[in-house]
C-alpha positions in Angstrom: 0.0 0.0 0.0 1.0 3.3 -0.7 1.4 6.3 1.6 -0.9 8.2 -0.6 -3.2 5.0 0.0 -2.9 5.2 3.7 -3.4 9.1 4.3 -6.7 9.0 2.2 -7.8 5.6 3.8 -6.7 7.6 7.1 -8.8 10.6 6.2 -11.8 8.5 5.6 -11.4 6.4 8.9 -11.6 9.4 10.9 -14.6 11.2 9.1 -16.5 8.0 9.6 -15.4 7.4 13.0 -16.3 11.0 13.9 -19.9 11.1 12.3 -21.2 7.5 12.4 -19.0 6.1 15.5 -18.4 8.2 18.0 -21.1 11.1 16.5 -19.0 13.9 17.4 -19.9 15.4 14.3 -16.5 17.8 14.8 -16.3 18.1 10.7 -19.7 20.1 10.5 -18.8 22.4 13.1 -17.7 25.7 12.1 -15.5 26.1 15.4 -13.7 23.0 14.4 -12.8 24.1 10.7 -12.0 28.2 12.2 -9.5 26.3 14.2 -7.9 23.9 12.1 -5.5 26.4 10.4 -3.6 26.8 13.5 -2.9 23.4 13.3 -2.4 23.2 9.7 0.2 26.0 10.0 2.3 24.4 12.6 2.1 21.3 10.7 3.4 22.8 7.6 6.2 24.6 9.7 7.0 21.0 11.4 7.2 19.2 8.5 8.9 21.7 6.3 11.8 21.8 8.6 11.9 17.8 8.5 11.8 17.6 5.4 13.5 20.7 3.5 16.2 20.1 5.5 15.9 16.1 4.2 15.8 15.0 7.8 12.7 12.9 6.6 12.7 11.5 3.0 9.7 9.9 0.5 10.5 7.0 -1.6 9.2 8.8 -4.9 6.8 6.1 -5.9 5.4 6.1 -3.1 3.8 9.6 -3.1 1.9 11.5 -5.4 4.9 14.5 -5.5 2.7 17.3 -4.7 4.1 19.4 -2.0 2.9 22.1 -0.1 5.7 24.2 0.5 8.1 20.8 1.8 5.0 18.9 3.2 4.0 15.8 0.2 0.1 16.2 0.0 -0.3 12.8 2.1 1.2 14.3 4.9 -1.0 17.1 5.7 -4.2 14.3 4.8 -2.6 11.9 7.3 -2.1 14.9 9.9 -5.8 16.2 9.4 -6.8 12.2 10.0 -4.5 12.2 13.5 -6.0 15.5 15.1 -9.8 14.5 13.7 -9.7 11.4 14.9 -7.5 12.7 18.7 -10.7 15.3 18.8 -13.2 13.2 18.0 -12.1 10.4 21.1 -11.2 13.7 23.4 -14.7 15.4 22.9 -16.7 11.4 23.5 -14.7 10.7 26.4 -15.4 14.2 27.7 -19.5 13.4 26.9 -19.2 10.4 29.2 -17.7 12.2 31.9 -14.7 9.9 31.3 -11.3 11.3 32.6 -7.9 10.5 33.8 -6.9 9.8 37.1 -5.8 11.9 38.9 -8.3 14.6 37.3 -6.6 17.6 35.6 -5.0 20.0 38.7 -5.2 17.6 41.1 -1.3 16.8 41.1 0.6 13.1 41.0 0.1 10.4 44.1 3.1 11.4 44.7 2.4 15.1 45.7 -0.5 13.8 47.7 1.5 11.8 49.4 3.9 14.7 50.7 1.5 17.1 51.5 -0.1 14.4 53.7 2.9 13.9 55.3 4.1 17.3 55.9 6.5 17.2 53.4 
């Protein structure tokens, strides 16, 4: 299979997962699409230093060969599939009232530990 293969296979994965799965429905909100350019820019700032300075390479034939500005096309599809489909988990978990332990500002077992004992 091809990279260019995978990212669009990628892309489709996490539109379906985030409409018919999980039914976020983050791609028909306006919020989700005013925000994505920030990511898109430091994605295309990433990968152009990884790859204009040829830190990361593409077997030829294993891309299409469009770029935008060092970034091959399949990278910014597979990028938009990642932080879709990260979004998409993040905002269902968040709908179940599902979070990590220890919650967000509550500190590690660790600090717990000390401040119990005075420390």
């Amino acid at each position: 299979m091809s990279y260019t293969t995978a990212a669009l296979l990628g892309v489709v994965a996490a539109v379906l997962v985030d409409l018919l799965i999980l039914r976020t429905r983050l791609v028909t909100r306006r919020v989700f699409w005013a925000t994505y350019p920030i990511i898109f820019t430091f994605q295309l700032i990433s990968n152009g230093i990884l790859t204009g300075r040829n830190i990361v390479r593409y077997d030829p034939d294993a891309i299409i060969g469009w770029r935008l500005v060092y970034a091959p096309v399949e990278d910014l599809l597979f990028g938009f599939a990642l932080v879709l489909l990260t979004l998409s988990i993040w905002v269902a978990l968040g709908r179940r009232g599902i979070q990590r332990t220890p919650a967000a500002g509550e500190g590690s077992r660790l600090l717990k530990r000390l401040r119990r004992n005075g420390g």
